[in-house]
N, C-alpha and C positions, 0 to 999 in steps of 0.2 A: 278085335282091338277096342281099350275102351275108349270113350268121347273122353276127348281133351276138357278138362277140368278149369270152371271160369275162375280167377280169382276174383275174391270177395272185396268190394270196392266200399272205400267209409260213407260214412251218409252225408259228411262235409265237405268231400272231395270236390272241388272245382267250383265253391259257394262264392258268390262274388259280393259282396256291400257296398251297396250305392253311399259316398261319403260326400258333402258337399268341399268344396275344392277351398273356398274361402275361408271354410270354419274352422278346417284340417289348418292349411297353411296359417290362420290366424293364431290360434293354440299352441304351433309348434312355433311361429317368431317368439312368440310372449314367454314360450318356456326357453329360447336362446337365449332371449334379449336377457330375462333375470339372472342365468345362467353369466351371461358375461359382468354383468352388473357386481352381482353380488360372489361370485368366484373368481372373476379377473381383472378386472379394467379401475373399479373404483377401492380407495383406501380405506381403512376401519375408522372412524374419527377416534377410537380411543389411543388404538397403539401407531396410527399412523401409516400401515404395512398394508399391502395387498397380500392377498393369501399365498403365493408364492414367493414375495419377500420373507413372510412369518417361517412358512414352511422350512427354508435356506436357515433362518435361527437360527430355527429350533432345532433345527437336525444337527447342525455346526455343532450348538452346545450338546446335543445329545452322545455326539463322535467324541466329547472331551478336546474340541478345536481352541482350547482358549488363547488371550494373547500370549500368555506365560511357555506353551506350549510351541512346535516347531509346525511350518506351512508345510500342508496337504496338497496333494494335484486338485486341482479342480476340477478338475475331469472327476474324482472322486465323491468330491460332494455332489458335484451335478446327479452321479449314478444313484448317490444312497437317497436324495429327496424326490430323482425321478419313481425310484422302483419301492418308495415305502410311500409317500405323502402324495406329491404333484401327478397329477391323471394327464399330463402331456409332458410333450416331447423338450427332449433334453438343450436347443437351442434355448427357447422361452429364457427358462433356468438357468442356465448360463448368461443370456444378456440382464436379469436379474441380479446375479450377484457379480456383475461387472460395473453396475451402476449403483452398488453398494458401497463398492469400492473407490469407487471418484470422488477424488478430492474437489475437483470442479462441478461434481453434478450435485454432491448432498456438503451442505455447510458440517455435519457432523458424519463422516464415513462411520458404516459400522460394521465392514469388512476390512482386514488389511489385508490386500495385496501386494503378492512377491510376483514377479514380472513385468510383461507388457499388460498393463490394463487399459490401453487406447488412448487417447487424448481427443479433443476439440473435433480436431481434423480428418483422424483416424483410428478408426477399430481396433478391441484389443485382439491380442493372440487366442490362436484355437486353447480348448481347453488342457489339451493333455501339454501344454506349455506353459499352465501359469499353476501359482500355486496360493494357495488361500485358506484365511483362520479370523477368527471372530477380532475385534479391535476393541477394544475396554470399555467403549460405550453402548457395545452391543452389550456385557454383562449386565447394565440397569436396566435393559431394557426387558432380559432373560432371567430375572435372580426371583429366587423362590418359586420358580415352577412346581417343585417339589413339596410345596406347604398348602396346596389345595387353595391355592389365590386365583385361578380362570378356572372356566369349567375345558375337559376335556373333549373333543367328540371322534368318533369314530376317522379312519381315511376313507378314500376309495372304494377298497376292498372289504371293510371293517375288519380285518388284521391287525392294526396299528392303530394306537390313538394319537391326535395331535391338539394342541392347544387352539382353542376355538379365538383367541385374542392373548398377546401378550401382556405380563404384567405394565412394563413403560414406566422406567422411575422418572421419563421427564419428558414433556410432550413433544415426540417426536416429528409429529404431522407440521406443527407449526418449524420447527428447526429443522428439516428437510427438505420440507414441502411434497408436492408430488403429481404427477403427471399422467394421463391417462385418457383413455376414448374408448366410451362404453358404447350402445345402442340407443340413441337417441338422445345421448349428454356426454357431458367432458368434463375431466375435473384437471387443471392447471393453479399449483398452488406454491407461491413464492418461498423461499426458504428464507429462514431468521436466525436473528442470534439468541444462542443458549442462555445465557445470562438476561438479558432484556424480557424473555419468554419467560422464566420461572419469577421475576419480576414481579412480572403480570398478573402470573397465574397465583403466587401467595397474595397479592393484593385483592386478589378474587375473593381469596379463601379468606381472609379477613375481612372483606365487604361484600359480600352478595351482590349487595344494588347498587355495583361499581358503574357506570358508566363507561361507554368506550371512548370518550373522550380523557376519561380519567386513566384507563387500560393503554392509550398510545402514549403516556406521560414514560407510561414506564416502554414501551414496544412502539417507537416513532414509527418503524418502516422495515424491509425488508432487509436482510443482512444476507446479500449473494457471496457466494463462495469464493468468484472473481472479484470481487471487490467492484470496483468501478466508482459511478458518481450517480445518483435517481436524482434526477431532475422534478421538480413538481409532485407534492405530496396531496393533490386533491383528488386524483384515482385512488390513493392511498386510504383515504378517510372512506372514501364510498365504498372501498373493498370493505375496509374494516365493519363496517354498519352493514350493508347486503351480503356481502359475502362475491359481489361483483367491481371489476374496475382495472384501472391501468392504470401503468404508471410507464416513464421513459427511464431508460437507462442511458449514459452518455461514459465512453472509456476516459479512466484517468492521463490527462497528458500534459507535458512543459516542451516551453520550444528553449530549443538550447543550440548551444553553439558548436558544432559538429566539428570543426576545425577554423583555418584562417579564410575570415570571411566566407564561412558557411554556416548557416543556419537550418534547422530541422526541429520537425516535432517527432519527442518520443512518447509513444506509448508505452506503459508499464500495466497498465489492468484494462482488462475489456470486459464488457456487456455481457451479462451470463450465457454462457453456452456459445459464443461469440468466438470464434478460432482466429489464430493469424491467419493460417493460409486461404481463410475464407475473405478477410479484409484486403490482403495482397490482390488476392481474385479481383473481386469488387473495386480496389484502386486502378488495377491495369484497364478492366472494362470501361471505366469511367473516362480514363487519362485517351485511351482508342476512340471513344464517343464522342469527343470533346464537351465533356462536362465539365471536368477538371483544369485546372490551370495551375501554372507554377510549381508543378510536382516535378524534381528530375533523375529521382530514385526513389525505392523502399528496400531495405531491409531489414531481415528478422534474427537479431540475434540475441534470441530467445537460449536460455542455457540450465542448468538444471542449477546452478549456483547463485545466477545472480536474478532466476525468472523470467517474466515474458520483457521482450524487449524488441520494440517494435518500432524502428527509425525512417522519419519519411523526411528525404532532402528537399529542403525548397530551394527555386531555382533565385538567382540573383535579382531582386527587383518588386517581388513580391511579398505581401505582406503577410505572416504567419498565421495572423490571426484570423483573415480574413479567408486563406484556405483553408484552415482547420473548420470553419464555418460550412464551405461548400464539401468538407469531407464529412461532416457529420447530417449533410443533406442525402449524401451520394453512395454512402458506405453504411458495413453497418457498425462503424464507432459507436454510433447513435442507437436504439433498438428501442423496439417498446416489448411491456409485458403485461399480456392481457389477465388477472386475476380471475380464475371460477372455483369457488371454494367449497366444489361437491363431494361427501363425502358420504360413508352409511352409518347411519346411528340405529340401532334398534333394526339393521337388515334391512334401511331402506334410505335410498338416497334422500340427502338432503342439500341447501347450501346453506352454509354458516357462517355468520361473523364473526371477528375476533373475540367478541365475548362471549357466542355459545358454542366456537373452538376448545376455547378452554374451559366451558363449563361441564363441557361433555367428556374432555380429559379428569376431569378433577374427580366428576362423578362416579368415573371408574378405578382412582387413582384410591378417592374413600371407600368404593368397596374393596378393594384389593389390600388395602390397609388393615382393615375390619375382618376380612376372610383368612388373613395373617394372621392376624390376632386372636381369631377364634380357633386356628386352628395349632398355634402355638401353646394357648391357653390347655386344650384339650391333651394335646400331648405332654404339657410339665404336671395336669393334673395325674395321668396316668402311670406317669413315670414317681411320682410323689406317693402313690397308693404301692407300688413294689417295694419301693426303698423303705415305707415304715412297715412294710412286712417283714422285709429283708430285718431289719433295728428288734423288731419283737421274736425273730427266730434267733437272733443272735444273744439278746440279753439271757435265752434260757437254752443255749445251744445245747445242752447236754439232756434234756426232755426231748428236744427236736428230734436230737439223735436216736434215742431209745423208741419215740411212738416209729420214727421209720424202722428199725430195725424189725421189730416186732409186729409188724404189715405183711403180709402175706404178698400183695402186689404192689405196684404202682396207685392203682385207684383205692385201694382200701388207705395207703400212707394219706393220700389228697384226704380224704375224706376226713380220718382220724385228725391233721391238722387242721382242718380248717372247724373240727367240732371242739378242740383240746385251745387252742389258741385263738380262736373267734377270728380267721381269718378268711378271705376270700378265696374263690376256686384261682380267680388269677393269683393270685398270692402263695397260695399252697404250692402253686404249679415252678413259682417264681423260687420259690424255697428248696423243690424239691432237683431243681436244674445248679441249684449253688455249688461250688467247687471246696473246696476244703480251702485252699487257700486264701478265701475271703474271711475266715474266720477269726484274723487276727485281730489284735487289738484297736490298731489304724486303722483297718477296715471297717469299724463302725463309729471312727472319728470324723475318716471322710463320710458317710453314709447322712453321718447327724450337720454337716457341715452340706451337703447337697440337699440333704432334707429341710433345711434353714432357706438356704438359696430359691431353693423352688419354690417354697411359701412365698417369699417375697416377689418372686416373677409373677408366680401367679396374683396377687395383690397388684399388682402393678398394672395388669393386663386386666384386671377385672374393672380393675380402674378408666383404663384407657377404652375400654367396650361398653362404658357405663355412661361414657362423658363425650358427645358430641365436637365438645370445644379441646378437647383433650385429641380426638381422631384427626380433627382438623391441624393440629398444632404440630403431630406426627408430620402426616402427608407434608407440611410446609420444610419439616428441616430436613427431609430426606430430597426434595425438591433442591435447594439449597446445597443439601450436599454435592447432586448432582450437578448444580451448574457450576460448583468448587473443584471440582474433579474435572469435566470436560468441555467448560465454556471458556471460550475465545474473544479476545477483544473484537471489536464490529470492525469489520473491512469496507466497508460500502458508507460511502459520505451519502448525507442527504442534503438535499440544499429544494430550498422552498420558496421554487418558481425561479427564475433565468428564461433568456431568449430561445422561442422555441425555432428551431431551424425548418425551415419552410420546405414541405413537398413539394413544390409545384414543377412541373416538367419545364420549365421553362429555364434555362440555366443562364446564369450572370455571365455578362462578359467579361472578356477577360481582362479588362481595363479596369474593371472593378474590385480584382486581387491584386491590383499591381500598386504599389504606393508611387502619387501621385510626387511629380518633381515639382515640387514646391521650394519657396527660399527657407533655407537654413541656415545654420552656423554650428559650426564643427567644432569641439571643446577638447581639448587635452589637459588634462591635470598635472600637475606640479609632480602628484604620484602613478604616473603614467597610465593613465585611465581616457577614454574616449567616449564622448557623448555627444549625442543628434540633439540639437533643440528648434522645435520645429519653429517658423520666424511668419506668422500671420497678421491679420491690420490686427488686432486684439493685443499679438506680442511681442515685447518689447526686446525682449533677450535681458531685460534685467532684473537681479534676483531682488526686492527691500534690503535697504541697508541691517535692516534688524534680525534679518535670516543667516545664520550662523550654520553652514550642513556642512557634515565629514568632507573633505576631498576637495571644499572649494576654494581651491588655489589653483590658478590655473598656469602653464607654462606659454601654451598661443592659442589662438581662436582664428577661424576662417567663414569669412562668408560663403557660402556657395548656392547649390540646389541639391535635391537628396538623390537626384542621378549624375549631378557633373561630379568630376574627378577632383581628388586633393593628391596633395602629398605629401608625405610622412619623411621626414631626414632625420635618419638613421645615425647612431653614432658611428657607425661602418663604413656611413658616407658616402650611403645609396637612399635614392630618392626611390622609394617605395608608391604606387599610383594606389589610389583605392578607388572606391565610392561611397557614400557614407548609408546609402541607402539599407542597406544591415544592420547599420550600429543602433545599441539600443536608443531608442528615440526619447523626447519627454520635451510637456511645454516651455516652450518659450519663454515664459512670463515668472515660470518656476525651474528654475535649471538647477538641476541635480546630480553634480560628478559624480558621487555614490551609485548612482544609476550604472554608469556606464560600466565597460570592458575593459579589460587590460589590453594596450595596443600592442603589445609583444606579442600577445597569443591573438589579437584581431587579424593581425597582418601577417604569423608565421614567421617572425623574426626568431635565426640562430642564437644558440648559448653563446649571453653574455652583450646583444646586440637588441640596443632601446632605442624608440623616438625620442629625439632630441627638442625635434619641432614640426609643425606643417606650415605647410606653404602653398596658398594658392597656384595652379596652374595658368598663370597668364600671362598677358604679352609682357607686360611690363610692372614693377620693377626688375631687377636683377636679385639673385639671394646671396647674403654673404655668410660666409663659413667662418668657425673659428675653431681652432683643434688644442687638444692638450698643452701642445707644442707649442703655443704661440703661432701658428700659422693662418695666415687669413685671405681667405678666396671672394670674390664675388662670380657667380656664374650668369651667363649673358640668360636675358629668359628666354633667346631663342631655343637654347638647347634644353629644356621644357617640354618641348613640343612632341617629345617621347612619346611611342602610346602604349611602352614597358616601361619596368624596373631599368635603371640607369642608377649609373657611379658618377657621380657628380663632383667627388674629387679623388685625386692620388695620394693616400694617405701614404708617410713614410712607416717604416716600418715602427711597432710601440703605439704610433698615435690613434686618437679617436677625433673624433666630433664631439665638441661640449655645447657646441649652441649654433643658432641657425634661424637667419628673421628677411625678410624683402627688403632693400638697403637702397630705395633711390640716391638719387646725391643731394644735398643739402644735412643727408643725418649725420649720426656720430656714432661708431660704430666702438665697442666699451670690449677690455680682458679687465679679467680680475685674477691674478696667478694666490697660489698657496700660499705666499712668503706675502701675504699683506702689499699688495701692489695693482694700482686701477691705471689703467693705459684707457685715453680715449682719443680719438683720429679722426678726423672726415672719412666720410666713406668714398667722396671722390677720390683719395688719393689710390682705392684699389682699383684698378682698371679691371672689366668684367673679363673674364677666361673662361673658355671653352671645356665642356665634363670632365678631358681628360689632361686638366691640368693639375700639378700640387700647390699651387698656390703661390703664395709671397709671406717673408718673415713679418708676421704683424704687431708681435709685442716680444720683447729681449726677457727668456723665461731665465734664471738663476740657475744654478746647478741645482737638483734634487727637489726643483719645485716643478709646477704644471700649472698651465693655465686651468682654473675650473669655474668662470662664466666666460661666458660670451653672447653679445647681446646687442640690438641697435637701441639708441635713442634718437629721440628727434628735439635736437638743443631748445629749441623755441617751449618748446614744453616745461610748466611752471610745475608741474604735483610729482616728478622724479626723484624718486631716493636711491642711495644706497646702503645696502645693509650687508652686512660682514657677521659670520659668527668664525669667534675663534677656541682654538681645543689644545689638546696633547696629542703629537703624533703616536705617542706611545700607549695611549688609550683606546679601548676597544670602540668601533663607530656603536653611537648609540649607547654610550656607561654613563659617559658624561653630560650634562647639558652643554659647559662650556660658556663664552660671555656673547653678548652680541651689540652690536652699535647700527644706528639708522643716522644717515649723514644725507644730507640735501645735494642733489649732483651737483649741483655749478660751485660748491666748495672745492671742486677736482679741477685743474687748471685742463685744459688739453696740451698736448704734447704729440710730435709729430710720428708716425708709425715706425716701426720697429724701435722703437726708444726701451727703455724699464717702465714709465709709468711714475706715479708717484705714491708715499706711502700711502691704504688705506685705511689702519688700525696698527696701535703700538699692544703688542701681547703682554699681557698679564704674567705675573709668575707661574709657572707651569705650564703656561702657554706656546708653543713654538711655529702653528700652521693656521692658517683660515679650512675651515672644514666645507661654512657653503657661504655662497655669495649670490646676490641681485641687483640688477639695477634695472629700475622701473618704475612705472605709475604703482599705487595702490596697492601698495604689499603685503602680503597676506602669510603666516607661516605657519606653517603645518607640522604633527609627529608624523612618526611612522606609520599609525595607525589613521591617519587622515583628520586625526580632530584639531581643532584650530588653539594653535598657541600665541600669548599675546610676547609681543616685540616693544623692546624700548623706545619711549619720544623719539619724533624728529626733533636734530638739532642740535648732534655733535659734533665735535670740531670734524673733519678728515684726518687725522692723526692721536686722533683720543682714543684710550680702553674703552674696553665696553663693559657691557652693566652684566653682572650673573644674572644668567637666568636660572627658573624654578625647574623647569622641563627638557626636556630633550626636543630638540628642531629636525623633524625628517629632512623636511624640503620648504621650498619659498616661492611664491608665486604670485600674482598681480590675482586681484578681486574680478569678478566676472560684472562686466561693465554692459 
């Protein structure tokens, strides 16, 4: 038996190399770290793309995705840039061109998506659910690939080539911006507006030795997607000079009035990358913490129509402005954003400022110009050397014909033409590929008409390759073009410096959101408006006689404090309670009805149902009422003491409330009916009555007329008028001016209650109604539109015409005293 046979063993087998452990591991971070550096994490400073945003492009436009064209699965482009260009996995690439696609993440998207592509708050849909194609802005940034403008290199596998940098008709890095975390750095880079960026950058291209102080003339600041508000533009400057800095962002918002005697702030734009439901979050934590105060809702009714819409109720008693304050402490309304503006130029990271951003764009923008044009240049030369071959076979086409005939081969014809006609081998070749059809007449009409065209292109281009200031002049209108086509007006206000909102842990009491009860005075306007005027030792509550503002005429005024109660009488003739602590406020010393609210919609009064008057809540006086009808009430002030809405009198059926004032005894309590007729009575003679009474007959109304003032004086009173305007009842309110008279009150006798009254104006021809009427201090009269109209002298008889006026009279009311 023979011996078992050794096998033959390598002479390497089992060879071990001692390798030092730190040299190994050092070598292989340093080949990671470049690795991530320069293939994933940081941007190109030319085209602005990291290699597998470029990759996503290029492939797009390579598939024929354009906008003009119908959306692909994404699932599809994922596969073709996974399995040709990108050496990883098909997530990456997908979360890639999902954030191509954000309208909220890049200020200029240059994917459009069809589906879910995520929001703020939430991720998009898996891929084989959405569907996506290039967006029109990607074409500048993809056009001329084909004319030899970037160099190519190899993929992966070297299979495929891919563009080593895109052309970029507009610098995308800065109008995108871009975000990223390599191996020992980070590049975070704010996005801008298109328009402002190319700005910048032709300013460039005309001044070299622009300054960046001269470069933010034209590029103030960043223009976020969200819009919002940047506070403080001195991170801003330091970014721009280092390529380092921060800057705050603060969400757009107005407090408005959410309903009757409700107040709220809305938000409409937030902080970039800033979601509702991340604010909601962040408000509820706060409001559980007690940090927050006076918050007693949010909601978000945010909608794809009308956009983000983001409503935070504040509670009764606090001041708007002062929680919007600790929300922008608390929340992140408010957010900062730290600038690193790392980028790779020449394949190695750097950080750039805003001038060698764009210098480094531009530098690529003239070579890609120039490598255009050289290689445009080159192909109209080539195509110009066929066509006058094509012109010289054509002018002797009947030689042409004959040396081909009599050629034995193909290369013997080439040869013979290019000896017989002094032509080129490409020439020969060009002539001997011609069709018979070319040989007509027009055929070497157009030939001498392209061969014209092409001399001049080429002239043109040799031109523009010759001349520095000529490449430069290019690149600017094609920049230009660029931001004519896909620049957007700036969303993002900047404002330069405001209060910064304080970190510190320590949170304000709650006494300090709350508006303080202080003394006031409560203003109603003539044109049913309502205004706080806050009543300090500084202010006086009166406006200079020489200040003339919309609206100031008033109908009554109340003293109070900004948490005690008023009351608003209704012409429905319900005492409505408020507190005036909501109304919009304004100083004392400068009182401005224009300011204020409409008290219909302050209070949630129904169609067709106005304040008449307010009326302090106290013990004493009593209030008297005076109704269409002639009817006239005083109610006891016990019954006041309501701490609801209450009816204060029994309107007959028809009637309203025309007026409504505090009535102790000793006043004079005044009707003024349609049919020109002033009743004035003691106000003892009405005895007070209980809410649920209708009153007593106070003035004897005519058939087909209405009482329409009613009103107290206090006889003792020297500066009281009355004014009267009269009209056509048959005229539209408001066509006419119509006349008007001011007559001195004690020209009006008194007369005992329920009586007629006596005349107060004899009407004009075409005259037959009094339309408005006043009796009071300091008369003031108003249009429609709240501006102030002037009134005839005091000082005519009580039974005199009145004088035409020039304007139309809305309303009438006493001077704010």
């Amino acid at each position: 038996m023979p011996a078992p046979r050794t096998p033959s063993i390598p002479e390497d087998h089992g060879r071990i190399d001692d390798v030092d452990v730190s040299t190994e591991m050092q070598g292989s971070f340093l080949e990671y770290a470049y690795s991530v550096i320069y293939s994933r994490a940081l941007p190109d400073a030319r085209d602005g793309l990291k290699p597998v945003q470029r990759r996503i492009l290029y492939q797009m436009s390579d598939m024929g995705l354009r906008p003009d064209r119908g959306h692909v699965k994404s699932a599809r482009v994922v596969g073709e840039v996974m399995g040709k260009l990108h050496p990883h996995g098909d997530a990456p690439i997908y979360d890639a061109l999902v954030r191509l696609a954000q309208h909220f993440s890049l200020r200029v998207p240059l994917v459009d998506g069809h589906g879910n592509f995520g929001s703020l708050d939430d991720g998009p849909a898996a891929a084989r659910y959405t569907e996506a194609r290039l967006a029109p802005p990607s074409l500048a940034l993809t056009e001329n690939l084909d004319e030899d403008v970037v160099d190519f290199i190899p993929n992966y596998d070297g299979q495929f080539q891919q563009p080593e940098v895109l052309p970029a008709a507009f610098p995308n890095l800065l109008v995108n911006g871009a975000t990223g975390i390599a191996v020992g750095m980070a590049t975070n880079m704010a996005p801008h507006n298109l328009i402002e960026v190319v700005g910048a950058a032709t300013h460039l291209l005309e001044n070299p030795e622009a300054t960046v102080e001269e470069l933010m003339e034209f590029v103030p600041g960043p223009d976020l997607p969200s819009g919002g508000i940047i506070v403080g533009l001195d991170g801003i400057k330091d970014a721009y000079a280092s390529g380092r800095g921060s800057f705050r962002t603060r969400a757009k918002v107005s407090i408005e009035s959410l309903g009757p005697r409700r107040t709220g702030i809305v938000v409409t734009e937030l902080p970039y990358l800033v979601g509702p439901e991340r604010v909601i979050e962040k408000i509820k934590d706060a409001v559980q913490a007690k940090k927050l105060q006076g918050i007693s809702d949010v909601n978000d009714l945010t909608d794809r129509h009308n956009g983000l819409r983001l409503v935070i109720g504040i509670k009764t008693g606090f001041d708007p402005q002062a929680v919007l304050e600790h929300l922008y402490r608390f929340t992140p309304l408010e957010d900062s954003f730290s600038m690193n503006n790392v980028a790779l130029v020449g394949g190695q990271p750097r950080t750039l400022g805003l001038k060698e951003l764009l210098q480094v764009y531009l530098d690529h923008r003239v070579q890609v110009v120039t490598r255009r044009s050289r290689h445009r240049l080159a192909r109209r030369k080539e195509r110009l050397h066929l066509v006058e071959g094509l012109l010289v076979a054509i002018l002797d086409i009947d030689e042409v014909i004959q040396v081909i005939r009599t050629s034995d081969d193909g290369e013997q014809a080439r040869t013979r033409l290019q000896e017989v006609f002094d032509l080129s081998q490409l020439q020969a070749e060009y002539i001997l590929e011609l069709r018979l059809r070319r040989l007509t007449r027009f055929s070497r009409i157009e030939l001498e008409a392209e061969r014209d065209s092409l001399k001049a292109e080429i002239a043109q281009l040799e031109e523009l390759l010759a001349s520095d200031v000529l490449l430069r002049a290019q690149v600017a209108r094609e920049l230009d073009a660029a931001a004519e086509a896909y620049g957007t007006p700036r969303r993002t206000l900047l404002l330069n410096g405001g209060p910064v909102a304080p970190r510190s842990r320590a949170a304000a009491a709650a006494a300090d959101l709350q508006i303080a009860d202080a003394p006031c005075r409560v203003f109603l306007s003539a044109t049913g408006r309502m205004v706080r005027a806050e009543l300090g030792e500084e202010s006086t509550g009166i406006v200079p006689p020489t200040r003339r503002a919309k609206h100031d005429a008033i109908r009554a005024a109340v003293d109070t404090t900004t948490r005690g109660d008023v009351g608003a009488v209704t012409s429905a003739g319900r005492l409505v309670r408020f507190s005036p602590v909501d109304l919009p406020s304004v100083p004392g010393n400068s009182v401005q009805l224009a300011a204020g609210t409409r008290a219909d919609q302050y209070l949630g009064l129904g169609t067709g149902e106005h304040v008449v008057s307010l009326v302090a809540l106290v013990a004493d006086p009593p209030i008297a009422l005076g109704t269409a009808q002639g009817v006239v009430k005083r109610v006891a002030a016990s019954e006041l003491a309501q701490k609801h809405d209450i009816e204060i009198i029994a309107l007959k059926p028809g009637d309203r409330v025309v007026g409504a004032s505090p009535a102790p005894d000793g006043t004079e309590l005044v009707f003024v009916s349609s049919d020109a007729q002033l009743l004035r009575f003691d106000a003892s003679s009405v005895r007070p009555q209980g809410r649920a009474a209708g009153g007593m007959s106070g003035m004897r109304i005519s058939d087909g007329a209405t009482a329409i003032f009613f009103g107290v004086v206090d006889p003792a009173a020297s500066d009281v008028s009355v004014v009267t305007l009269a009209g056509s009842s048959n005229a539209l309110t408001g066509a006419e001016p119509g006349s008007a008279k001011v007559t001195a009150f004690e020209e009006f006798p008194p007369k005992g209650r329920a009586t007629g009254g006596v005349r107060a104006q004899r009407f004009l021809k075409g005259e037959d109604v009094l339309t408005l009427a006043w009796v009071g201090p300091l008369a003031r009269a108003i249009g429609a539109d709240g501006a102030v109209r002037t009134l005839p002298e005091t000082g005519a008889r009580r039974d005199a015409s009145g004088v035409p006026l020039d304007a139309v009279i809305g309303a009438i009311g006493t001077s704010i005293r």
